[in-house]
C-alpha positions as CSV (number, residue, x, y, z in Angstrom):
1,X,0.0,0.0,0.0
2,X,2.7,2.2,0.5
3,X,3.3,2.7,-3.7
4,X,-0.3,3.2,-4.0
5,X,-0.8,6.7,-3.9
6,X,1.4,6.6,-6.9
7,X,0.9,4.0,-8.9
8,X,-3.1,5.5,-8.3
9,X,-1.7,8.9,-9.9
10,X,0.7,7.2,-12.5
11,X,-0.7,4.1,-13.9
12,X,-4.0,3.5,-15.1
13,X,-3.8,-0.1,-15.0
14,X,-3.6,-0.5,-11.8
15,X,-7.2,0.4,-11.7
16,X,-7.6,-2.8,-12.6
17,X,-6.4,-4.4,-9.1
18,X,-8.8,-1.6,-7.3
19,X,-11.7,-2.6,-8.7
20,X,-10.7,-6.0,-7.8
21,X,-9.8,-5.3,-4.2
22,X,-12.4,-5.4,-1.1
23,X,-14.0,-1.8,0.0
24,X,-12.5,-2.3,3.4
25,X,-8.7,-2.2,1.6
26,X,-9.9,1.0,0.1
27,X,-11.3,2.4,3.2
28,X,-7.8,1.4,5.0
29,X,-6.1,3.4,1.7
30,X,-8.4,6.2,3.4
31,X,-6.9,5.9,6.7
32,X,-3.4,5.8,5.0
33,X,-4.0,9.0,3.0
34,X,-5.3,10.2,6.1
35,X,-2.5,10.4,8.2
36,X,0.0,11.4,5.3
37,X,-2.0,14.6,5.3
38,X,-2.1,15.2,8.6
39,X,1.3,14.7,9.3
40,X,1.6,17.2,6.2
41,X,-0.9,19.3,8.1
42,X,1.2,19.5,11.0
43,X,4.3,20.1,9.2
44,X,2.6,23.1,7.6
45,X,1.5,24.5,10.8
46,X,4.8,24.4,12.1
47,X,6.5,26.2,8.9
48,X,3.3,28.8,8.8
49,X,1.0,29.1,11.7
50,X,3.0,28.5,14.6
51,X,5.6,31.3,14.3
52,X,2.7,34.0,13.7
53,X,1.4,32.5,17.6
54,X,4.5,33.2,18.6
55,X,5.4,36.2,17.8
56,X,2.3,37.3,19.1
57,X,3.1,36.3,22.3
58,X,6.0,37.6,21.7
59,X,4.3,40.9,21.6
60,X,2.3,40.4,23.7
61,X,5.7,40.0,26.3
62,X,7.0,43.0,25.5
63,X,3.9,45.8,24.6
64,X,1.7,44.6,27.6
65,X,2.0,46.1,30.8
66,X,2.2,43.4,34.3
67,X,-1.8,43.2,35.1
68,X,-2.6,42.1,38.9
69,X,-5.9,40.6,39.3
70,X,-7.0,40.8,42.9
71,X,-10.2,40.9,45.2
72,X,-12.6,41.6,42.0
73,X,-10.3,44.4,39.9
74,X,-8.0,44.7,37.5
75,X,-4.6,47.1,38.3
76,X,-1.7,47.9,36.2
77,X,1.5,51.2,36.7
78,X,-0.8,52.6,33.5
79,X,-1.7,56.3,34.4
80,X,-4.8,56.1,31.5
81,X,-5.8,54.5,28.9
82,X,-3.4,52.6,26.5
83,X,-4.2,50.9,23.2
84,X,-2.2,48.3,22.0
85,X,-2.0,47.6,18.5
86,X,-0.7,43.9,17.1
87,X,2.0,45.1,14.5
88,X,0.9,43.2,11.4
89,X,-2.6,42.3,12.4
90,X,-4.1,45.4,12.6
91,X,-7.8,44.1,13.6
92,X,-6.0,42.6,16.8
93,X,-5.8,45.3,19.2
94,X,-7.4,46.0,23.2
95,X,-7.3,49.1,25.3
96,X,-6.5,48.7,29.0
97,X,-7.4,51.5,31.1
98,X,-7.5,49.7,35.0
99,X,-8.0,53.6,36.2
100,X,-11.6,53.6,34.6
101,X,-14.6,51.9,36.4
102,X,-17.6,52.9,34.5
103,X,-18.6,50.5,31.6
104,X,-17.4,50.5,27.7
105,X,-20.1,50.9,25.3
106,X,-19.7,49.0,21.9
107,X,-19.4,52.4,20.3
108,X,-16.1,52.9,22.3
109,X,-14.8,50.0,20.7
110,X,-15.9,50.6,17.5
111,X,-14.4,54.3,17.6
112,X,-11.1,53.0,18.6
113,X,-10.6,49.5,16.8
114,X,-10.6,47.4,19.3
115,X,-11.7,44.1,20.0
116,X,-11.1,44.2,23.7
117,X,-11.1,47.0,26.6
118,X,-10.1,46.3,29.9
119,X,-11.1,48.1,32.7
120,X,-10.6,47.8,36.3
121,X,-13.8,46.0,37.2
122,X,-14.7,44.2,34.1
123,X,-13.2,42.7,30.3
124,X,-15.5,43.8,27.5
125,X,-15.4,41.8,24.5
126,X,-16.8,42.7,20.9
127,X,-18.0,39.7,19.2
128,X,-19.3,41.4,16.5
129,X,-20.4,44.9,15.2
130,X,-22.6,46.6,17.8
131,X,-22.3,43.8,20.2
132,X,-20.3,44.0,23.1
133,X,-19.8,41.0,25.7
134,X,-19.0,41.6,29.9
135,X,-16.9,39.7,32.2
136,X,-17.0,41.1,35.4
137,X,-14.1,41.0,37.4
138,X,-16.3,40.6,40.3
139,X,-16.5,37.0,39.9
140,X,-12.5,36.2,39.9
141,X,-11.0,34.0,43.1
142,X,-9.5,36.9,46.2
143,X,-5.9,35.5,45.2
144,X,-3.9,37.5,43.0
145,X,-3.1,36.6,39.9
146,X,-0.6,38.5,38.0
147,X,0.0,38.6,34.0
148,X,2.7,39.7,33.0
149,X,6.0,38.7,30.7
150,X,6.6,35.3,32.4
151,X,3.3,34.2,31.8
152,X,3.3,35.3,28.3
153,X,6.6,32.7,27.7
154,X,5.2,29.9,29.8
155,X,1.6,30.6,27.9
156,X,3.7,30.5,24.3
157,X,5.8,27.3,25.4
158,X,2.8,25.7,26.8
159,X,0.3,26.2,23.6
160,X,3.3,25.4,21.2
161,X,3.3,22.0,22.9
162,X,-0.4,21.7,22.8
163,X,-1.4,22.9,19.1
164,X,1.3,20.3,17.8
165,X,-0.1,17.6,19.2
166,X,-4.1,18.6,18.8
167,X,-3.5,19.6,15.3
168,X,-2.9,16.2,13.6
169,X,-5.6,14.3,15.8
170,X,-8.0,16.8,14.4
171,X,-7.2,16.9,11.1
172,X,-6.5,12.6,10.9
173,X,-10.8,12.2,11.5
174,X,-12.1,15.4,9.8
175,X,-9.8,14.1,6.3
176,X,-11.2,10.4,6.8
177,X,-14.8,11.7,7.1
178,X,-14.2,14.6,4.5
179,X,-13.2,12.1,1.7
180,X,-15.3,8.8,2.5
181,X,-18.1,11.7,2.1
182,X,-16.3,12.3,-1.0
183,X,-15.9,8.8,-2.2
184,X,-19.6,8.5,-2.1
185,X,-20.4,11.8,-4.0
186,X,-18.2,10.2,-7.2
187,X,-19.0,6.9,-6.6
188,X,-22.4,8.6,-7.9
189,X,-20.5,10.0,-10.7
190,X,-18.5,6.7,-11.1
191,X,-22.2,5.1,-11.2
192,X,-23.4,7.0,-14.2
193,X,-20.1,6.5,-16.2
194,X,-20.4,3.1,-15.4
195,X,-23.9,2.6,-17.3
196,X,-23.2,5.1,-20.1
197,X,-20.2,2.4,-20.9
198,X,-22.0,-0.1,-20.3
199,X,-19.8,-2.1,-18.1
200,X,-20.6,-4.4,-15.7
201,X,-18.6,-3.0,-12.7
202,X,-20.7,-3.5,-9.0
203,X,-20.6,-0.9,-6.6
204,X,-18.2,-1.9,-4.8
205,X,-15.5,-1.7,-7.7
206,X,-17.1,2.1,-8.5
207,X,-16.7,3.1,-4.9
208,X,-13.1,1.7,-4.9
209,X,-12.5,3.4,-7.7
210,X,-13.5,6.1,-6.8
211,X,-11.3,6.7,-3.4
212,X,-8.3,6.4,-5.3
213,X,-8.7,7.9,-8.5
214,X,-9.2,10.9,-5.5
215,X,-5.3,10.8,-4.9
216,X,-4.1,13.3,-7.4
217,X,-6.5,15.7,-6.1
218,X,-5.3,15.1,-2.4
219,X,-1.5,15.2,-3.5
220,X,-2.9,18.9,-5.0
221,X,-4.3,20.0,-1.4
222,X,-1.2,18.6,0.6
223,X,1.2,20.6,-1.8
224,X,-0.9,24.0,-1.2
225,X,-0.8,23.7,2.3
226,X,2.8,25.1,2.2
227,X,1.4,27.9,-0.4
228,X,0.3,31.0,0.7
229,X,-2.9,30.9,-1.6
230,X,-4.8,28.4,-2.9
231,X,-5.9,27.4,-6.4
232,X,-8.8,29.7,-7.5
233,X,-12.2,27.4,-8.2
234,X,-10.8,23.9,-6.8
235,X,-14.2,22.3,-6.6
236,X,-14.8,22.3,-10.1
237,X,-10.9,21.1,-11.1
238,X,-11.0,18.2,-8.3
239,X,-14.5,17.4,-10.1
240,X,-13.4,17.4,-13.1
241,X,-9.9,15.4,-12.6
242,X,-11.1,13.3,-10.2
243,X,-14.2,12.4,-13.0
244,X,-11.5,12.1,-15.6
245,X,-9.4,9.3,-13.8
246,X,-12.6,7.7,-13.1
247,X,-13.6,7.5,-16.2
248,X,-10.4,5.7,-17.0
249,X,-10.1,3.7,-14.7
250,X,-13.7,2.4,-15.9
251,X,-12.5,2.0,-19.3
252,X,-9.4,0.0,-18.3
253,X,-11.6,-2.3,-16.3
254,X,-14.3,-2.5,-19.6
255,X,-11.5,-3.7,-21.7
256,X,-10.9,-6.7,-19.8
257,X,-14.6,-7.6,-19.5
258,X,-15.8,-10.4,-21.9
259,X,-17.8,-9.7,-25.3
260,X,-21.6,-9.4,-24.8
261,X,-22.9,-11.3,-27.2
């Protein structure tokens, strides 16, 4: 199985030993695709997502202010209000002003930009336009709890660890499901090709069939997870060369069916 996602992209006879092979084979092809994509997943979160987390928290170390939480409020050395912008991701910015006690209206957070303001009694969150969420401070344990640079590296080293573990065991089931939902949809396709030949292929051969002539497509997706874009209308190519290796792939298998006579 380990040639397969080749020999599925390179050879079309080999269609020939897929449509020959059980559904549960192809299923464990599935599982096999699976977790070369989400190792690939992983690798591409490391290369791309994970240093943009970190260098947030790296800004986070050195632009915010030690914060003591303490007996229901919020304190900081801050004299007023201070806005604090993330450097290249504008829409992520909060104001803290720990001097201010009345409450934040969502049109405060709108006229700065903001999608948090702390104050010294409560966090206000903006979920969306016009709608502002509180968390009063009220409710925190007596014990203080201080935020400041050391949390922000024990926070970054901590999620680091986290994120590459949870990434590939989310990915590994959401692929499976993704592209046995898949294999179904051109199995439909795979159907239809099927009688307009007029071969004799059962179901199970179609679905088969259909899972790997899939593998082109999903050595496609795993190469653009390392781009920074990816391919304008994808749907309708994966349709339409993930129809066309079915299609010969159905031929292949006609050829070697006996003469009707």
């Amino acid at each position: 199985m380990i040639l397969d996602p080749i020999n599925s992209i390179t050879s079309v006879n080999f269609y020939r030993k897929v449509a020959a092979q059980s559904v549960a084979r192809s299923m464990l092809y599935l599982v096999y695709l699976a977790l070369i994509f989400s190792l690939a997943g992983t690798i591409a979160w490391k290369l791309k997502v994970e240093p943009i987390v970190v260098d947030t928290f790296q800004w986070l170390e050195t632009q915010i202010p030690a914060i003591t939480f303490s007996n229901g409020r919020a304190s900081s050395s801050l004299s007023g209000p201070t806005t604090v912008r993330h450097p290249n991701i504008a829409e992520i910015a909060f104001t803290i002003d720990t001097q201010r006690t009345e409450p934040v209206t969502p049109q405060t957070l709108q006229d700065s930009k903001v999608l948090a303001y702390l104050t010294a009694n409560a966090l206000y969150l903006q979920r969306e336009p016009g709608r502002v969420e509180v968390y009063p401070l009220t409710n925190m344990q007596s014990k203080p709890v201080i935020i400041d640079s050391a949390f922000y590296r024990s926070a970054r080293s901590i999620m680091s660890r986290v994120l590459t573990f949870i990434v590939p065991v989310v990915i590994l089931p959401l692929f499976f499901l993704w592209k046995t939902l898949s294999s179904l949809f051109y199995s439909l396709i795979a159907l239809l090709i099927n009688g307009v030949m007029g071969a004799s292929l059962g179901y199970g051969s179609l679905f088969s069939i259909s899972v790997y002539a899939q593998t082109i497509v999903i050595a496609l997706q795993t190469i653009f997870l390392f781009m920074p874009r990816g391919i304008p209308l994808f749907p309708f190519i994966a349709v339409a060369v993930t129809g066309t290796y079915i299609w010969l792939a159905i031929r292949k298998n006609a050829e070697t069916e006996p003469a009707r006579t």
